[in-house]
RODO-2510 file (C-alpha; in nm, 4 decimals, decimal comma):
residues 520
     n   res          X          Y          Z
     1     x     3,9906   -12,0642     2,7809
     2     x     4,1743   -12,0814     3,1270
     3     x     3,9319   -11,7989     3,2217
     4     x     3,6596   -12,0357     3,1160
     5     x     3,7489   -12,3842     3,2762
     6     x     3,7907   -12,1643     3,6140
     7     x     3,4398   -12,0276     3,5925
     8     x     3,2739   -12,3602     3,5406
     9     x     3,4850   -12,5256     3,8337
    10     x     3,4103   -12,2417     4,0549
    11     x     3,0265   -12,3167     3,9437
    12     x     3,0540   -12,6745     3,9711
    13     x     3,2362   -12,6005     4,3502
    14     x     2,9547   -12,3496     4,4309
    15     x     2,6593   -12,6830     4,3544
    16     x     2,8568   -12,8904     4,5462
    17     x     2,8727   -12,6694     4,8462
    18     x     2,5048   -12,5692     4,8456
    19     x     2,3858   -12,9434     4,8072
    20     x     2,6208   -13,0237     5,1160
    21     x     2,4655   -12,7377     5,2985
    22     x     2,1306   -12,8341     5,2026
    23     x     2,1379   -13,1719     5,3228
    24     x     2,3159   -13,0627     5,6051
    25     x     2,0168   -12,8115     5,7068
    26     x     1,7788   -13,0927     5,5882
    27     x     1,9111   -13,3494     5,8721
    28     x     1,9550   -13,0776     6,0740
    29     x     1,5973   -12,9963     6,0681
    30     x     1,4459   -13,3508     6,1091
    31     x     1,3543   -13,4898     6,4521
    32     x     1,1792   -13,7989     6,4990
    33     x     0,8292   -13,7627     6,6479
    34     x     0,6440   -14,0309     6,5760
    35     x     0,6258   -14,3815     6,7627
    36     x     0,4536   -14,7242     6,6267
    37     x     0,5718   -14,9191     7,0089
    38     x     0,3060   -15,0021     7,2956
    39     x     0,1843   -14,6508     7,4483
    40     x     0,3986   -14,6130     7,7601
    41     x     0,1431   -14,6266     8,0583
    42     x     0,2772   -14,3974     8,3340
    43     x     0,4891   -14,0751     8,2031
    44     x     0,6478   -13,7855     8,3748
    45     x     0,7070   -13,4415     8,3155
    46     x     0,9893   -13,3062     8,4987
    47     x     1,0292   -12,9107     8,3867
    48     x     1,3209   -12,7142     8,5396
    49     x     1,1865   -12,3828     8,5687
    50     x     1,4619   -12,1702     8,4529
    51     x     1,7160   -12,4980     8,4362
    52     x     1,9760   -12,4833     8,2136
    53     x     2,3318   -12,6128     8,1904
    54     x     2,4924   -12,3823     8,4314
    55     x     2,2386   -12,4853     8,6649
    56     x     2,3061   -12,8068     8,6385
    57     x     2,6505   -12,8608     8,5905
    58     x     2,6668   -12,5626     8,9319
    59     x     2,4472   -12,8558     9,1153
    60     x     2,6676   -13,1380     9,0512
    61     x     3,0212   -12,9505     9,1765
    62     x     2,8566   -12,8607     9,4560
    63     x     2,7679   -13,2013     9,5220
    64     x     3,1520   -13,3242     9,4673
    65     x     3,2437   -13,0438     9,7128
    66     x     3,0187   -13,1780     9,9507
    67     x     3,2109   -13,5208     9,9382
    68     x     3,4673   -13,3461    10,1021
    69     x     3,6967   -13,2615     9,7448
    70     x     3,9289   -12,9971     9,6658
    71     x     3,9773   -13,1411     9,3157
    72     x     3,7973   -12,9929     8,9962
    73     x     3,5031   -13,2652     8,9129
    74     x     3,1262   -13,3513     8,9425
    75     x     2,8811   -13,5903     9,1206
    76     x     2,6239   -13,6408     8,8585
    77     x     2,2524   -13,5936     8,9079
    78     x     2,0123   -13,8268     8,8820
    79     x     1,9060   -13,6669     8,5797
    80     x     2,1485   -13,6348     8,4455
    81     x     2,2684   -14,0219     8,3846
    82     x     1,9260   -14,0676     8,1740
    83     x     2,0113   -14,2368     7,8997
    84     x     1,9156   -14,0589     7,6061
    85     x     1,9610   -13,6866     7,5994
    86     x     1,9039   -13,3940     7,3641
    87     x     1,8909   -13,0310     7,3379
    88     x     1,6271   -12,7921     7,2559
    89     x     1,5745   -12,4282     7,1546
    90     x     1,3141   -12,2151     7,3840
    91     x     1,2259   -11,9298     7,1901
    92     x     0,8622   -11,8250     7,1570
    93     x     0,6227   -11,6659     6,9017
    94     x     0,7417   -11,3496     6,9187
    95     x     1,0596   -11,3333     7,1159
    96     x     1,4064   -11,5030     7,0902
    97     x     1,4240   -11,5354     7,4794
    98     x     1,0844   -11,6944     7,5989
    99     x     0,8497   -11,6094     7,9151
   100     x     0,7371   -11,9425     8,1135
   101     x     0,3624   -11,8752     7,9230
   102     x     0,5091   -12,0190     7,5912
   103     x     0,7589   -12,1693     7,6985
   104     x     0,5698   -12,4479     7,9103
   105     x     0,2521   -12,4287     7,6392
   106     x     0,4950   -12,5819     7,3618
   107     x     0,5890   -12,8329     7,6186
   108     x     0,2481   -12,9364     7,6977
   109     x     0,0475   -12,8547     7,3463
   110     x     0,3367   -12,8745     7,1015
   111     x     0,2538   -12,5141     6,9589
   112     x     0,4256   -12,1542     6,9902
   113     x     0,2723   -11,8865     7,0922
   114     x     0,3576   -11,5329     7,2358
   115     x     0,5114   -11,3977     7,5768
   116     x     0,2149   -11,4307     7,8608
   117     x    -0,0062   -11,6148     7,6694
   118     x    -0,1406   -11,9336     7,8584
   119     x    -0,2907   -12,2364     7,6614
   120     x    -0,3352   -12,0416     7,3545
   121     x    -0,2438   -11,9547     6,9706
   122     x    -0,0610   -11,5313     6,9115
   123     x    -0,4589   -11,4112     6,8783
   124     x    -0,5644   -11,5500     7,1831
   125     x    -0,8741   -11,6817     6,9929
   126     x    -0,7770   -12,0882     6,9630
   127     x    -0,7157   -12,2894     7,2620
   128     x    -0,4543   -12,5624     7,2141
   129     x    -0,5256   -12,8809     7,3956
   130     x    -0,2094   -13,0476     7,6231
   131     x    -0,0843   -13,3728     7,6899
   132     x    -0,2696   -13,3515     8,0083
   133     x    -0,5780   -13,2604     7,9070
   134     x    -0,5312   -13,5362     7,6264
   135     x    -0,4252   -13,7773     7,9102
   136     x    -0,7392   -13,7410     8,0729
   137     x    -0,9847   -13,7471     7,7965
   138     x    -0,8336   -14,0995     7,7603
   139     x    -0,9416   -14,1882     8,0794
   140     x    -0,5487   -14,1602     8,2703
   141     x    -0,4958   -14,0185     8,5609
   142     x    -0,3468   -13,6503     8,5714
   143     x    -0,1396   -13,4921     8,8344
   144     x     0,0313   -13,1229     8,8617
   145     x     0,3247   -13,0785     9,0762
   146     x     0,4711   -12,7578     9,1129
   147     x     0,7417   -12,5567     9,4104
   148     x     0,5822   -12,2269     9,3006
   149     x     0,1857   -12,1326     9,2961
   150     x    -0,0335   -12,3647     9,1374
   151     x    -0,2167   -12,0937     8,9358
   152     x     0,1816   -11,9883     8,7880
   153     x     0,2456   -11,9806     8,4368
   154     x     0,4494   -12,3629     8,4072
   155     x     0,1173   -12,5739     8,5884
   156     x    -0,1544   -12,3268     8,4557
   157     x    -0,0241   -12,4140     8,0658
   158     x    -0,1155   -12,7844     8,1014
   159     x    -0,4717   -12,6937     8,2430
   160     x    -0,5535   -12,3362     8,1298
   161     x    -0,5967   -12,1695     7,7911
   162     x    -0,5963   -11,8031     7,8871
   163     x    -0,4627   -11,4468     7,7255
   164     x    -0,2445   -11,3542     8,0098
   165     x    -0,0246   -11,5597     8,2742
   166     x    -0,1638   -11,2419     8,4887
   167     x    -0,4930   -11,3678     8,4616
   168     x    -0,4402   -11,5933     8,8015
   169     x    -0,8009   -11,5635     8,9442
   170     x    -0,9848   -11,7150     8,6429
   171     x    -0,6673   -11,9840     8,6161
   172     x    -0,7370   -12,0911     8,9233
   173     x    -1,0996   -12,1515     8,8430
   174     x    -1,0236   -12,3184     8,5187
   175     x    -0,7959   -12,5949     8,7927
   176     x    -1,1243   -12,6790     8,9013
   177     x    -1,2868   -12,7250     8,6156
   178     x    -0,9816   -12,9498     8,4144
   179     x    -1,1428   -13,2262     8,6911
   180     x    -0,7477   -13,3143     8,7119
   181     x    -0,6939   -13,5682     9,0452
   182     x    -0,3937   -13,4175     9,1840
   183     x    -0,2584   -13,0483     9,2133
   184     x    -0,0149   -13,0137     9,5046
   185     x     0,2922   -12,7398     9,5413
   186     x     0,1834   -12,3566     9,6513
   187     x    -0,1261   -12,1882     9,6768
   188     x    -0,3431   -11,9461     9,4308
   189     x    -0,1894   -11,5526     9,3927
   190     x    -0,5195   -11,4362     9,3765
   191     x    -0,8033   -11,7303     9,5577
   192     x    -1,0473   -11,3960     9,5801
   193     x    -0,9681   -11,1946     9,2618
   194     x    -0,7318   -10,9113     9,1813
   195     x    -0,9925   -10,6954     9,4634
   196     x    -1,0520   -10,9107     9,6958
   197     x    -1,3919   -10,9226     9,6274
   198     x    -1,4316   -11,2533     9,4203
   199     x    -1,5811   -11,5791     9,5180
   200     x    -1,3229   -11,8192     9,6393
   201     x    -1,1474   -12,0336     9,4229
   202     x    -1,0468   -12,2920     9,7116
   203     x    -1,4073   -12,2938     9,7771
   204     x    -1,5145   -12,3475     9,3980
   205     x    -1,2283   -12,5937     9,3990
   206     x    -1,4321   -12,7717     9,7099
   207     x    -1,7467   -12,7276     9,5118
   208     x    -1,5753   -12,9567     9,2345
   209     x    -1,5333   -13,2270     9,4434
   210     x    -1,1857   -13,1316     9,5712
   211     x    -1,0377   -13,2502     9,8928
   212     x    -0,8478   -12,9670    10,0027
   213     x    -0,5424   -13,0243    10,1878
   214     x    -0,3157   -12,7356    10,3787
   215     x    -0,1011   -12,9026    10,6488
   216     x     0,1632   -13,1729    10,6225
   217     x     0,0273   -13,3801    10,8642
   218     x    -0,3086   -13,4451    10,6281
   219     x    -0,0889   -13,4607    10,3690
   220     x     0,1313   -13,7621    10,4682
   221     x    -0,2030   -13,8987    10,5510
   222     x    -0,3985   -13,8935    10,2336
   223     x    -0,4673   -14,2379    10,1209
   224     x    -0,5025   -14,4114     9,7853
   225     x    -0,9109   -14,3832     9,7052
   226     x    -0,9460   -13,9923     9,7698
   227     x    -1,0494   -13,9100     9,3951
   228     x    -0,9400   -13,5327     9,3466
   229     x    -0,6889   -13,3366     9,5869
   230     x    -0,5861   -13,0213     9,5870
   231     x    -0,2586   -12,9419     9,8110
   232     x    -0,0955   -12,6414     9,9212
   233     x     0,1766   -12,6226    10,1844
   234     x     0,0904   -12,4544    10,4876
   235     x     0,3645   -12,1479    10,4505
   236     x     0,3891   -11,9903    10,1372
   237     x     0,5833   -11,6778    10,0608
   238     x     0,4159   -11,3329     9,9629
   239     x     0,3809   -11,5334     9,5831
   240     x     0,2098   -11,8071     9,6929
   241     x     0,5015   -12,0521     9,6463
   242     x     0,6510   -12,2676     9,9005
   243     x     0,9747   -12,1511    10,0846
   244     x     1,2881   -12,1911     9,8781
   245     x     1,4410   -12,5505     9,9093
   246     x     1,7257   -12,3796    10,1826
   247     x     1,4701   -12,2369    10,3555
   248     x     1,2609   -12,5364    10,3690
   249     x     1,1617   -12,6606    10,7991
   250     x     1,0095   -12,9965    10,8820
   251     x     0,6561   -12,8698    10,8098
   252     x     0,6881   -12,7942    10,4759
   253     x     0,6609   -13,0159    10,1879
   254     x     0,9124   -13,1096     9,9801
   255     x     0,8935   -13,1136     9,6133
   256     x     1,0166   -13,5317     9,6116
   257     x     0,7115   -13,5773     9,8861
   258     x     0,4528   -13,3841     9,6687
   259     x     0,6055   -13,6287     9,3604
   260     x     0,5829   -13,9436     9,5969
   261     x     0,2537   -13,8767     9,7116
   262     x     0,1365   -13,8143     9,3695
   263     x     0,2591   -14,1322     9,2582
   264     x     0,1060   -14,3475     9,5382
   265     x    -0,2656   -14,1582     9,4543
   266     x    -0,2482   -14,1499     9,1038
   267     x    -0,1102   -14,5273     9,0308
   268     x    -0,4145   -14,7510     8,8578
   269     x    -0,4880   -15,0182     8,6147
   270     x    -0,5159   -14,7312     8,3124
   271     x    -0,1820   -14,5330     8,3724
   272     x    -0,1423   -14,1440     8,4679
   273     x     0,0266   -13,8447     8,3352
   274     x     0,2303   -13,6102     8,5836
   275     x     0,3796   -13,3072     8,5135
   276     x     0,6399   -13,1803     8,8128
   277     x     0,7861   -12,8270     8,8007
   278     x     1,1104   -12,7238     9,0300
   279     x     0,9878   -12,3100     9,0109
   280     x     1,2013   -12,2036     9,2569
   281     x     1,5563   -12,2548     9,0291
   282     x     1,4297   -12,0038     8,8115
   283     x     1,3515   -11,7187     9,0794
   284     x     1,6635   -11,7694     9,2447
   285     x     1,8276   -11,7046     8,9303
   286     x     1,6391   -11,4410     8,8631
   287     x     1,7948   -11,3131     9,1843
   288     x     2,1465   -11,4109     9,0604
   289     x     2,1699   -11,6439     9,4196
   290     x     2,3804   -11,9340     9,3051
   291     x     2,3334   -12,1418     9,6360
   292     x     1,9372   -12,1378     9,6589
   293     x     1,9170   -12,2111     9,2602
   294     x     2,1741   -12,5120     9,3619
   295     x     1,9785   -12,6566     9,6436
   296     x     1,6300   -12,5863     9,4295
   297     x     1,7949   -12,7661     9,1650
   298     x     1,9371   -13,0775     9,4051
   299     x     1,5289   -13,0691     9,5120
   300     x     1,4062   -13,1156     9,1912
   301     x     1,6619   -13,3875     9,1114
   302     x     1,5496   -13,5826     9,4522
   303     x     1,1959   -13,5655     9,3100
   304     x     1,3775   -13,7006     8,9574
   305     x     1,4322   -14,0193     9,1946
   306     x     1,1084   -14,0977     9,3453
   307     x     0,9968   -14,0897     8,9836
   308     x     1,3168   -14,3276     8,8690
   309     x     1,2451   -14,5879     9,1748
   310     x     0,8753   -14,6289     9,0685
   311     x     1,0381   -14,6775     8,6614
   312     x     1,2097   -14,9530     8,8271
   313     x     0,8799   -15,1402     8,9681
   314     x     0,7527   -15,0546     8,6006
   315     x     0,9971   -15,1528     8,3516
   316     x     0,8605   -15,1096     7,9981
   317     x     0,5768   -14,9125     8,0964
   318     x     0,7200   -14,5925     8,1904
   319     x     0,8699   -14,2994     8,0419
   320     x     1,0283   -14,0047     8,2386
   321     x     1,1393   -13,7135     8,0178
   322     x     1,3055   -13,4010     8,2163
   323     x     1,3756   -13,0493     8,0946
   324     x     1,3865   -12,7008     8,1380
   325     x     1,2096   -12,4162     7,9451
   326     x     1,4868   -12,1903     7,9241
   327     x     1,7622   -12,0738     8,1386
   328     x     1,7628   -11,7866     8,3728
   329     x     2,0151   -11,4930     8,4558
   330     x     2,2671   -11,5997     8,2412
   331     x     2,4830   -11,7856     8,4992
   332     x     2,8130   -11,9410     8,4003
   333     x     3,0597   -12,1332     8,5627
   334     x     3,3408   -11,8528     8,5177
   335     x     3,3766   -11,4830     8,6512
   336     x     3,6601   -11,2909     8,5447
   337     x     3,7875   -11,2087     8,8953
   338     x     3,8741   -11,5851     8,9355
   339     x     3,9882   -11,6563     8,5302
   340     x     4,0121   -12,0101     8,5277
   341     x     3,9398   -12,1061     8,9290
   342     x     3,6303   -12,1860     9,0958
   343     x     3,5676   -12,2193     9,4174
   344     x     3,2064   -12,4057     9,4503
   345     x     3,2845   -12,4945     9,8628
   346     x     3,2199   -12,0980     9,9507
   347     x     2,8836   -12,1229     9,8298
   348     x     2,8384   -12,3518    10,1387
   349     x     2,8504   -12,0583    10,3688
   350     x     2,5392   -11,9160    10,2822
   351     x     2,2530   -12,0371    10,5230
   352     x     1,9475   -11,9274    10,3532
   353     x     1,8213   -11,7865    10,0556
   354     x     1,8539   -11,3937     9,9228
   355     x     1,4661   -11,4099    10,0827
   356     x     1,5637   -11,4912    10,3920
   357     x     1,8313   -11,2059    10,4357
   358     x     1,5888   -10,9938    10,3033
   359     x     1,3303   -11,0758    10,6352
   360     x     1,6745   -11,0300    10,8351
   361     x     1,7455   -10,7037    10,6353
   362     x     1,4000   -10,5724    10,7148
   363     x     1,3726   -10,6255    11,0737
   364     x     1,7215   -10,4375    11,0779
   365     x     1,5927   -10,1115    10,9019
   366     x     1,2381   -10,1481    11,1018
   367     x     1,4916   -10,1146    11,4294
   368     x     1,6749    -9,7706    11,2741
   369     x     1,5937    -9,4296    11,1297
   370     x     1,7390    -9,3943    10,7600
   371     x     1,9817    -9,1913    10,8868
   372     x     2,0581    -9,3751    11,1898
   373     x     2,1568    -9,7003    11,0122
   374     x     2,5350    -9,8267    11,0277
   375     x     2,7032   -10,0480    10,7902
   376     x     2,9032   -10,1883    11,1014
   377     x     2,6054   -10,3460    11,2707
   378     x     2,4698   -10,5736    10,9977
   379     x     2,8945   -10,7036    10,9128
   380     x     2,7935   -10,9735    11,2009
   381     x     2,5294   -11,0661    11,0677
   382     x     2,6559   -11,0767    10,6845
   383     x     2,9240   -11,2910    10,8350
   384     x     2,6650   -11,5685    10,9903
   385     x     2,4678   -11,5472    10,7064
   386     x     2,7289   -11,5817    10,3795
   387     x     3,0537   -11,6139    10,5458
   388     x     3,1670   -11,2942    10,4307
   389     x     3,3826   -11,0530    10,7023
   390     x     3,5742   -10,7752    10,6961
   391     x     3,8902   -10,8017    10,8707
   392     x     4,1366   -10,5541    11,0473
   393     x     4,4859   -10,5436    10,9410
   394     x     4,6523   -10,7178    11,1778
   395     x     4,4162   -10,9945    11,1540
   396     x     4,4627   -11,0195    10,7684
   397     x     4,8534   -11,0161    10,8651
   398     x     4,8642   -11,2921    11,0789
   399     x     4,6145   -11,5317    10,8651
   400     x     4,8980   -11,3757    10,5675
   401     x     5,1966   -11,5067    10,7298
   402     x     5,0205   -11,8498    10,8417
   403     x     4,8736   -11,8807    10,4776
   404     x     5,2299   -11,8557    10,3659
   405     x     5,2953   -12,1204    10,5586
   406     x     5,0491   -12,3442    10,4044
   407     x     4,8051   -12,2890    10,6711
   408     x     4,4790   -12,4548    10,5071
   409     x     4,2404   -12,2819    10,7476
   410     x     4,4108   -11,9592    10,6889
   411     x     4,3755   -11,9426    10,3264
   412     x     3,9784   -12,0473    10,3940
   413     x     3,9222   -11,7273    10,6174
   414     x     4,1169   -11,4781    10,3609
   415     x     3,9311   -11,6159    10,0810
   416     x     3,6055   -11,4977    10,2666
   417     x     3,7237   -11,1392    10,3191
   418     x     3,5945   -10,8399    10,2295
   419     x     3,8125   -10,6128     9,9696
   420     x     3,8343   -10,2895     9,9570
   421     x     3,6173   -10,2608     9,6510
   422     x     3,4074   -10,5250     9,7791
   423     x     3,3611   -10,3008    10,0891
   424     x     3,2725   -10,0245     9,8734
   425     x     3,0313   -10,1651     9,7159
   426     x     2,8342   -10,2828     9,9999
   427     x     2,8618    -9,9634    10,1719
   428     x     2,6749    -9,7648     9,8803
   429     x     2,4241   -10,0892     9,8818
   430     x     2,3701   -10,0548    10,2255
   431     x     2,3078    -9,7034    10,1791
   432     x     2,0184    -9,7458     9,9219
   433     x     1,8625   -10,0638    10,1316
   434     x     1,8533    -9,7997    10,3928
   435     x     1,6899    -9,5498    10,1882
   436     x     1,3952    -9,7696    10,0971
   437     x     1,5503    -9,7937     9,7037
   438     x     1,4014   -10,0761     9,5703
   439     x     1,5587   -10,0175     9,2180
   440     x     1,2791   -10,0104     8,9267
   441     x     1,2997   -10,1494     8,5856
   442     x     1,3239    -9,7705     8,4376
   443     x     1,6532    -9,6741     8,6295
   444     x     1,9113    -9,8152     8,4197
   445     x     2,2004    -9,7614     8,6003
   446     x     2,1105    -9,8541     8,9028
   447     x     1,8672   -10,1510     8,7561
   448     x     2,1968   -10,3027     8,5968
   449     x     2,3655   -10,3170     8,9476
   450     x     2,0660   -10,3915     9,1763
   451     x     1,8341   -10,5578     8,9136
   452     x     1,5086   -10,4111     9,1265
   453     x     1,6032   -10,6474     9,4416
   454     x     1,6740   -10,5311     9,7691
   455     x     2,0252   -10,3785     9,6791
   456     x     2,2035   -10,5039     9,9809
   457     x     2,0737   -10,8403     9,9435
   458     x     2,2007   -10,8707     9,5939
   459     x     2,5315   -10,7351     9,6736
   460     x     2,5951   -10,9722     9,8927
   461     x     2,4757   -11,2690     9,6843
   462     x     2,7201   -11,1570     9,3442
   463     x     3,0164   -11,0872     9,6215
   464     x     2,9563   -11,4671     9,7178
   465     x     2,9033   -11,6150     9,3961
   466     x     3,1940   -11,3948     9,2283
   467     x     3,4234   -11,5593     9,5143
   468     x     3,2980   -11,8906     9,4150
   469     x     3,3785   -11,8312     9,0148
   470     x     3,0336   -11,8125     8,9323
   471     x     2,8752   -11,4676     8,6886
   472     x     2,5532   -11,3695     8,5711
   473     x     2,4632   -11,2259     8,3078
   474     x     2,0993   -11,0975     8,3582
   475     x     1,8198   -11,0571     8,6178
   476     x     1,5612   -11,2133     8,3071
   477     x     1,5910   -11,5562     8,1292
   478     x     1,8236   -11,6152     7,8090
   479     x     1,7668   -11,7609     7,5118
   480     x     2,0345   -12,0697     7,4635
   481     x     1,9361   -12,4080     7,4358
   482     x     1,7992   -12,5963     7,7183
   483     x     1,8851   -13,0017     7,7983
   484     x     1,6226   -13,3019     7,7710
   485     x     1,6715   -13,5846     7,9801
   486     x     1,5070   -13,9248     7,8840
   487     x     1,4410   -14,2767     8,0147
   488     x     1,1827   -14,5199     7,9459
   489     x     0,9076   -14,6211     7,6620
   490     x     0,9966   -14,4606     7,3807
   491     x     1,3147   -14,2760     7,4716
   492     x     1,5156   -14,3211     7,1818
   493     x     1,3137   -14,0703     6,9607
   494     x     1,4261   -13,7919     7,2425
   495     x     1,7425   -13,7651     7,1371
   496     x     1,9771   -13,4732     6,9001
   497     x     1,9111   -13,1002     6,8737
   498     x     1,4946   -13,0035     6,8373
   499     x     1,2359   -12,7343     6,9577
   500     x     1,0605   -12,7393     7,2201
   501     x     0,7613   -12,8119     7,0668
   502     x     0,8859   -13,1244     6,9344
   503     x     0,9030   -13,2596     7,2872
   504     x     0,5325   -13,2662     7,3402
   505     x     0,4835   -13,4304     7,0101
   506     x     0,7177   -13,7331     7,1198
   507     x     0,5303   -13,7310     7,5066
   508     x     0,1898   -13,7751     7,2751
   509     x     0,3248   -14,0222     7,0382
   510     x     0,4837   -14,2567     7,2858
   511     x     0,1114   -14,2140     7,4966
   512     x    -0,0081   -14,2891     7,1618
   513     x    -0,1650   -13,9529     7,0871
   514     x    -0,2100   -13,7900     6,7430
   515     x    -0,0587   -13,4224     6,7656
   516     x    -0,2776   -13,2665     6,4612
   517     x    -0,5784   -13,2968     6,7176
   518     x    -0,4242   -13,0792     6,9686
   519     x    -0,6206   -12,7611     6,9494
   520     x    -0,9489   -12,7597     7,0571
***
């Protein structure tokens, strides 16, 4: 009998905990994505390529260090004091950790589909129509904003429905064609074809009714009334992007001037759409180079505020939703070397990106044989660059004894030396730089160290960042949760735990969209 009445409260226990689990999975599951509110009139886009919560919270110490602290803390982002937030999960079609293709096509269509697939379902037969495209059917103005090439996977997936992100030659004729008023960032990867031997796409663009735009000067000088531009800086790297955000000189154009121009061309009585993408945070992760994903990250926020100020002249009319479609490298604020320290101000003696050593690097081993190359005569150079030196022993004595002694400026220049190990490593780095070894995919050993980047380069950058208290995890993205940022029309549907896909069905039902006619 006892055997009995245990059996049917173990039973009754069982019910109990599957209906809790069940309802637990059921509110889990539910997100909000519908809207019965006044369409907002003017909404933004801001996509973090690569931007996760490392990335940010990495951004915002920097900025307290910058204020001069020693003490652990964080001077918040713009973005980051929007006030509704979520959190999404990135995955695509066919892979737990996403490729920008599907990541940025759920953002803009509110569909999966596979890795390096543009615009498109899995079979690369059914086009799915984004909120841009939607935008502009409805007669708002559409702009595309991007730090990397304009024909990259993030801006072609609000324009382009194509089978491969590779495909950059017919993207950038499909730009043309979307009849979109503003593209400004970097240039095309491939304005004549994969041989060379294509028509011209800036050409085509012109054809279109285009006014094409390569310096800054004609830039700051475009007026309100020019009805489709297409921008490009007037340097862009060997990828057609613009330089990275440390990198940046006064001719370039920064991503918050690309944002406020776009604003100041697209604003009319109907509204506009604009979709802004910081690029570069995601290939300097992909590097593992803390300080250029920082200050690419700190650009992307400034372009956050020219988008906030004009929210201000607009209350009630605007939303502004920001994001990122999946973090890269696998950064965290933590490296074993340091446990529980980190030291963000050491990231501050870096002076340019891992691309800019790299130019450095290069001229070096243009100057020397191979063989003839000495670790010795790039040290002065690693030291102007990241603030890393090797010191003798009676110099690392002397700063010893003065450090003991509380010596603040001491303790600075120690922190920035060179182990033994450290040493080591650089010196078989150095080695394969000098041997031409750009590491491919297929050498695993040496791919795990180097991750196919100029090995020196890269050494240099995880010395620096491992001083600071910063790891990595990967030279590829991840596949954890990204943050959504929210303000404006609408913004309390953003918020709790959802895919990404569900954050292009709240853009289209705040703009007063209907998400079941998004493939076309």
């Amino acid at each position: 009998m006892r055997s009995n009445r245990l059996s049917r409260v173990l039973v009754l226990l069982s019910l109990a905990a599957a209906l809790v689990c069940t309802a637990a999975g059921g509110a889990f599951a539910q997100t909000v994505n519908t809207w019965s509110g006044k369409p907002a009139k003017y909404v933004f886009l801001f996509i973090g390529d690569g931007m996760g919560i490392p990335q940010i919270n990495a951004a915002e110490a920097m900025l307290e260090v910058k204020t001069g602290s020693r003490k652990p803390g964080v001077e918040r982002l713009a973005l980051s004091t929007l006030p509704v937030q979520g959190m999404t999960t990135t995955y695509s079609a066919n892979s737990y950790i996403t490729d920008s293709a599907p990541a940025a096509t759920s953002l803009a269509s509110g569909y999966k589909t596979d890795n390096g697939v543009v615009g498109m379902d899995p079979s690369k037969r059914i086009r799915y129509k984004s909120i841009a495209e939607m935008a502009h059917e409805k007669g708002l103005k559409v702009g595309i904003v991007t730090s990397v090439s304009l024909d990259h996977a993030t801006p072609a997936s609000f324009y382009a429905h194509q089978p491969s992100r590779k495909d950059y030659y017919e993207i950038s004729r499909q730009l043309a064609d979307s009849g979109f008023e503003y593209f400004a960032g970097g240039g095309f990867v491939q304005p004549r074809g994969k041989k060379n031997d294509r028509p011209s796409s800036i050409e085509y663009a012109k054809s279109k009714g285009y006014f094409f735009v390569n310096s800054k000067r004609d830039f700051l000088n475009l007026k309100k009334g020019t009805s489709k531009v297409l921008v490009f800086n007037s340097v862009l790297d060997e990828d057609a992007a613009l330089p990275y955000a440390m990198d940046r000189d006064g001719s370039d154009m920064s991503l918050a001037e690309l944002t406020e121009k776009g604003i100041e061309l697209l604003e009319n009585p109907k509204g506009f759409f604009m979709m802004v993408e910081g690029g570069k945070i995601d290939w300097a992760c992909h590097a593992n180079d803390a300080a250029a994903s920082i200050r690419d990250t700190l650009a992307f926020d400034e372009a956050v505020r020219k988008a906030l100020a004009f929210a201000g002249k607009h209350p009630g009319e605007t939303l502004i939703v920001v994001t990122g479609d999946h973090e890269c490298g696998g950064m965290s604020i933590g490296f074993a070397g340091t446990q529980y320290d980190s030291f963000f101000e050491k990231l501050l003696a870096q002076k340019g990106s891992f691309q800019a050593f790299d130019a450095k690097l290069a001229a070096y081993k243009k100057s020397r044989a191979s063989a003839n190359g000495r670790l010795e005569d790039v040290l002065p150079l690693v030291e102007s660059f990241f603030g890393l030196k090797k010191l003798d022993g009676a110099r690392k004595k002397t700063l010893e004894k003065l450090a003991a002694l509380g010596d603040r400026a001491s303790k600075d220049e120690l922190a920035m030396a060179l182990s033994p190990r450290e040493m080591k490593a650089l010196e078989e780095a150095f080695k394969a730089s000098m041997a031409g070894n750009q590491v491919k995919a297929d050498d695993e050993s040496a791919y795990l160290v180097y991750g196919g980047y100029e090995p020196f380069t890269i050494t240099l950058t995880h010395i620096l960042n491992n001083k600071a208290g910063i790891g990595w995890t990967s030279y590829s993205h991840t596949g954890v949760p990204v943050p959504v940022f929210v303000s404006g029309r609408g913004q309390e549907i953003f918020g709790g735990y959802y895919d990404n896909t569900d954050v292009a069905k709240k853009i289209m039902a705040v703009m007063g969209f209907n998400p079941s006619f998004a493939s076309k």
